[in-house]
N, C-alpha and C positions, 0 to 999 in steps of 0.2 A: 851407830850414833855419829853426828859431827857436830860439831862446836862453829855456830855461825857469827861472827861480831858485826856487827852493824855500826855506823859512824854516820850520825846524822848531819846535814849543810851546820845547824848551829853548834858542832865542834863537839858534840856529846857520843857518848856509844854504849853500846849495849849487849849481852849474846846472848843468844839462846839454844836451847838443845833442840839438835831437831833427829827425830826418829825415824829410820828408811820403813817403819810401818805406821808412820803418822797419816792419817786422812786426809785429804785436802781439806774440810772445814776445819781439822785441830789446826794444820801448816797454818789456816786463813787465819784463824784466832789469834795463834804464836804470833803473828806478823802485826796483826792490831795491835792485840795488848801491846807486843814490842815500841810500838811506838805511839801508844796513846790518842790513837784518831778517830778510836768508836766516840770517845769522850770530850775531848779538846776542840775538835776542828772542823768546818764544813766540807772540808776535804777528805776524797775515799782514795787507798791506796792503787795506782794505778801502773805504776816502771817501779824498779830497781834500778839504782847505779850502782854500777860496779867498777870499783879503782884497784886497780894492779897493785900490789905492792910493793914490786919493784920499779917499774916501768912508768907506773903513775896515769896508764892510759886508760881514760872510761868509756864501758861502756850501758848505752841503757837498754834493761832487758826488760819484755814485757811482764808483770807478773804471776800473772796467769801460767805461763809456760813456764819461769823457773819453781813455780810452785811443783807442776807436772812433773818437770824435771827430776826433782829433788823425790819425788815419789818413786820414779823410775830407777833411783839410783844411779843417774847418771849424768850429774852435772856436774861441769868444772868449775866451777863459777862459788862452789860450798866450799872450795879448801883456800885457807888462808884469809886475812884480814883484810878491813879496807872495803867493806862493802857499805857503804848506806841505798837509806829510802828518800825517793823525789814523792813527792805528794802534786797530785791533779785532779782536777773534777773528771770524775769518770765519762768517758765521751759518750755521746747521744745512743749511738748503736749497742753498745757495752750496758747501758744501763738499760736499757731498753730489754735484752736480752737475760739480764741477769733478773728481773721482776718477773719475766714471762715462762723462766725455765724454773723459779719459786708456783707460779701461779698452776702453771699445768701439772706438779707434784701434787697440787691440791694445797691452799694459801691456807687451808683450816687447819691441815692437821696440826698435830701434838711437837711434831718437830720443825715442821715450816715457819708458821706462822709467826713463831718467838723472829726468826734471822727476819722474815715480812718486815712486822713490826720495828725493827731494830732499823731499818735499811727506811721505812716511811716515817719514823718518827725521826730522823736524822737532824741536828741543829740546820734552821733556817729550812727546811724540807727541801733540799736543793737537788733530791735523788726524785721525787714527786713533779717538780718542776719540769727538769729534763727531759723524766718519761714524755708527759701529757703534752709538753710543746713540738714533740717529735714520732708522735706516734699517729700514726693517718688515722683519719675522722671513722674510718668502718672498722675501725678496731679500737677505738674509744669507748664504746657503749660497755664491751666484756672488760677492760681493764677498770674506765671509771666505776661499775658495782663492785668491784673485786676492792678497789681503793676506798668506797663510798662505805663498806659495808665495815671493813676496819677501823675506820676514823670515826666510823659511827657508834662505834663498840667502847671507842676509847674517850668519847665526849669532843673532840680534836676539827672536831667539823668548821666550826667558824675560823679559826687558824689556816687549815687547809683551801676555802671559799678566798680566805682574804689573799694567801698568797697567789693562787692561779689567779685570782683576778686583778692583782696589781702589775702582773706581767701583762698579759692584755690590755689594761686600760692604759697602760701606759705609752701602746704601739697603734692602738686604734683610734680612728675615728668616732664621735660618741656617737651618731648616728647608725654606726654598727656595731656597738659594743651589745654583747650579748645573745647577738641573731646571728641567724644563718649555721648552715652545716660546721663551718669551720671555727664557731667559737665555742673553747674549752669549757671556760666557765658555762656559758649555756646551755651545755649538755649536759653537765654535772649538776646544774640545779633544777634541770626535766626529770634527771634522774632522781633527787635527792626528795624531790618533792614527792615523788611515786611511793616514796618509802617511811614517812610521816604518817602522823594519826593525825586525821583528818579529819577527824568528829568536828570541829571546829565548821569544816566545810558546811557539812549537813545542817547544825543547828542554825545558822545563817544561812544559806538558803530556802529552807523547807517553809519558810513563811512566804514565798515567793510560788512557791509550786503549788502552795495549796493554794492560793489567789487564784494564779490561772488557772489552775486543774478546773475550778469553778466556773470557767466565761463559756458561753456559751459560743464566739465566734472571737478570731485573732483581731486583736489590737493593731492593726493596719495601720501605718506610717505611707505607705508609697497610695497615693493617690489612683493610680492606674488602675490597681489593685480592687480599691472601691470601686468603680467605674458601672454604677446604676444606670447610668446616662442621664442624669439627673446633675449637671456640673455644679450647681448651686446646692444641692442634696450631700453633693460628696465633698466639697468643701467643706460643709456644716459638721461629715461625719469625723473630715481626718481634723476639725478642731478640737470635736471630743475626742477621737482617736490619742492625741497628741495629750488631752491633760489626765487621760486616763494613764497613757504610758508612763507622763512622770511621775504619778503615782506609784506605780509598779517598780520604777525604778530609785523612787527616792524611799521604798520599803527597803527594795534590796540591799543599798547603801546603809539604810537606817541597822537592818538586822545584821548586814556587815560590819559595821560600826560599834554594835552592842555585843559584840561576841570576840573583840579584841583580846581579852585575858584570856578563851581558849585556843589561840595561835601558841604553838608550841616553841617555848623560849627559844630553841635551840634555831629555830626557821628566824626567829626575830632577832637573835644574836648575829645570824649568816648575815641578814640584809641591814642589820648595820653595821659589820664591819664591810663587806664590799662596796655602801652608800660611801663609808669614809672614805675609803681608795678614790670612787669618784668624783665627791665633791674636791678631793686634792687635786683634781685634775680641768675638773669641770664644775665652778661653782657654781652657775646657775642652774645645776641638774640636783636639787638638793633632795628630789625623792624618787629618781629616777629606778630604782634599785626596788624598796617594797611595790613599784607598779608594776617592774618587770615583774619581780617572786611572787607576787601576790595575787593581782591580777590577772597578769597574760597568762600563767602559766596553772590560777587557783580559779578562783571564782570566776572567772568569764567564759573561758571552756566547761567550767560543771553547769552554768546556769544552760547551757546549751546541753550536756550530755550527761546528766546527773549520773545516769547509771556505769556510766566511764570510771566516775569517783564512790561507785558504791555507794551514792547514794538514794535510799528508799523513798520516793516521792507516794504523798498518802492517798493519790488517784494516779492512776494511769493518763497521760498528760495528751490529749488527741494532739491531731496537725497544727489545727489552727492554735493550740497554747504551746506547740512549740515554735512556729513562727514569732508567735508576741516572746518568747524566752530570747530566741534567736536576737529581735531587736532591741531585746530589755541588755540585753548582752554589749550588743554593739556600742549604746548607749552610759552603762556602768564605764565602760573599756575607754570611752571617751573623754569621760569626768577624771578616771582615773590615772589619764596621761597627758591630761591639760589641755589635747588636740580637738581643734573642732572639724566638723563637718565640713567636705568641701562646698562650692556652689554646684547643682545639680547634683547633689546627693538628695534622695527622697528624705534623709535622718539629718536635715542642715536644719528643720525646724526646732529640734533637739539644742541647737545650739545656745540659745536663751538659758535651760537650763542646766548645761556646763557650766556654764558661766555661773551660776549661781550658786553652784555648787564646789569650787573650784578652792574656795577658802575651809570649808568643812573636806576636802579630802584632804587637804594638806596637811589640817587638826591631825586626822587621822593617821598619817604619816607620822606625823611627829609622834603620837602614842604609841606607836608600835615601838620605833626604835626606841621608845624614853626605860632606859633599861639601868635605872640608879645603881643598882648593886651589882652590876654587871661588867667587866673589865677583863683580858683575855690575861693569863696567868704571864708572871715573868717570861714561862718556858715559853707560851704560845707568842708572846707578842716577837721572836723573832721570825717572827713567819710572814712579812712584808712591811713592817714599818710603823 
């Protein structure tokens, strides 16, 4: 047994017994409890100092190795007084490792999972943070399920959305916020969305599929395409072409729009706390957020690929209704980020009806995130601001 005292910077001290057959997690425990940082502080213990008690000379040891140490029975550093603890954010490599050597014991069992937990739910998530901004993108997809799967266990998911995405939006360009290989949050919400009931999906589209499941030839937008050799012919057709589409398209909105209440809270709590982060940033991006979650990443890819989303279309959809889905797609994708068609785009005659539609998405926006009784818990709100 040795009798360890500890003497903290604000002038306090403390000891504890420590056992030449203590484990290294009771040593880790001793050493928390000791100094109150599971609970108090966003800080994880990283060095020891150690002060001579004669000499007065310090040194800092890493602690890791005097934990080792003190198991091996062979440290000099346990006898006599005058030691305290320095507190540090655990560096990027360290924490990195210390989740991944959790992870590969398996994050579920019966004894992991509690230290997981403890270490992801940490004040301000500043152990979450660390990992995800330092861990390369081809080893993001196994860590964020491994992350995604937890926090989704615990309800903690909007707290978690808001803090990684308030470090990003605050370093990025908004034109690239949320695209691309190297954005965190945008993997984690490819991911996040995979792993929702999506019944929601199906009931809003499936009046869409069964329209075109019905037509007998594609809804043609590109002129060429028609090409009867008839120019006066195929003018005429892509007029109809064109008011048949917005039809199809102001279903899809329409059945998008009436199936609002089954969007699962939890997906509509994410995108409005991450909208909050960027309209702090970027006021005239006021629904930039449910277009990314909702659209780009929900309803404009299933209208293309229903069976991607499990969803059961009530006819087998030929080519030509998946061409018309294709451009009913592009077209949804348009309204719903404000953008229009460029010149020479064949879908620029589309443009009239963005426009017109441009105030009814926004409605739409706005009901999503209008979430009255909805507020992130004292705990959660230190999770970005």
């Amino acid at each position: 047994e040795r009798l360890i005292a500890f003497r903290f910077p604000d002038g306090t001290s403390q000891t504890i017994l420590v056992h030449m057959w203590d484990t290294r997690e009771v040593l880790c425990r001793k050493f928390a409890n000791t100094s109150g940082i599971m609970d108090d502080t966003d800080m994880v213990l990283h060095s020891l100092v150690f002060c001579h008690p004669t000499t007065g000379k310090k040194e800092v040891v890493d602690a890791e190795t005097y934990i080792m140490d003190l198991l091996d029975g062979i440290s000099d550093h346990a006898i006599g007084d005058g030691v305290y603890f320095t507190f540090e954010e655990i560096p990027d490599k360290e924490s990195f490792n210390l989740l991944c050597t959790i992870l590969k014991e398996d994050p579920l069992s019966t004894t992991n999972r509690p230290k997981l937990l403890k270490l992801l739910h940490a004040p301000n998530l500043a152990i979450v943070d660390v990992i995800l901004k330092n861990t390369k993108i081809r080893d993001i997809e196994k860590l964020a399920n491994a992350i995604l799967y937890i926090f989704g266990k615990t309800k903690q998911m909007p707290r978690l959305m808001k803090k990684i995405a308030t470090s990003e939006v605050s370093s990025s360009a908004v034109n690239s916020l949320f695209r691309g290989t190297d954005s965190i949050t945008g993997k984690l919400l490819s991911l996040y969305v995979q792993k929702i009931d999506r019944s929601f999906l199906s009931a809003a589209l499936i009046p869409v599929f069964t329209h075109v499941a019905g037509l007998n030839a594609a809804v043609e937008l590109d002129v060429s395409k028609i090409a009867s050799g008839d120019l006066k012919k195929d003018l005429l057709a892509l007029k109809t072409n064109i008011q048949h589409m917005e039809k199809i398209t102001d279903l899809a909105i329409g059945s998008i729009v009436n199936e609002t209440e089954r969007i699962p809270l939890e997906l509509r709590q994410i995108a409005r706390e991450i909208q909050k982060v960027v309209t702090r940033y970027y006021n005239d991006k006021q629904y930039m957020v449910p277009s990314t979650v909702l659209f780009a990443r929900l309803f404009c890819p299933a209208l293309i690929f229903p069976e991607k989303y499990n969803i059961q279309t009530p006819k087998k959809i030929p080519p030509e209704g998946k061409r018309t889905l294709m451009m009913c797609s592009k077209v949804v994708s348009a309204v719903s980020s404000g953008r229009f068609f460029k010149d020479g785009d064949f879908m620029k005659d589309m443009n009239s009806f963005v426009e017109r539609n441009k105030t009814r998405m926004d409605s739409y926006y706005k009901s999503v995130m209008d979430l009255p009784h909805y507020e992130l818990t004292s705990t959660s709100s230190k999770g970005g601001g």
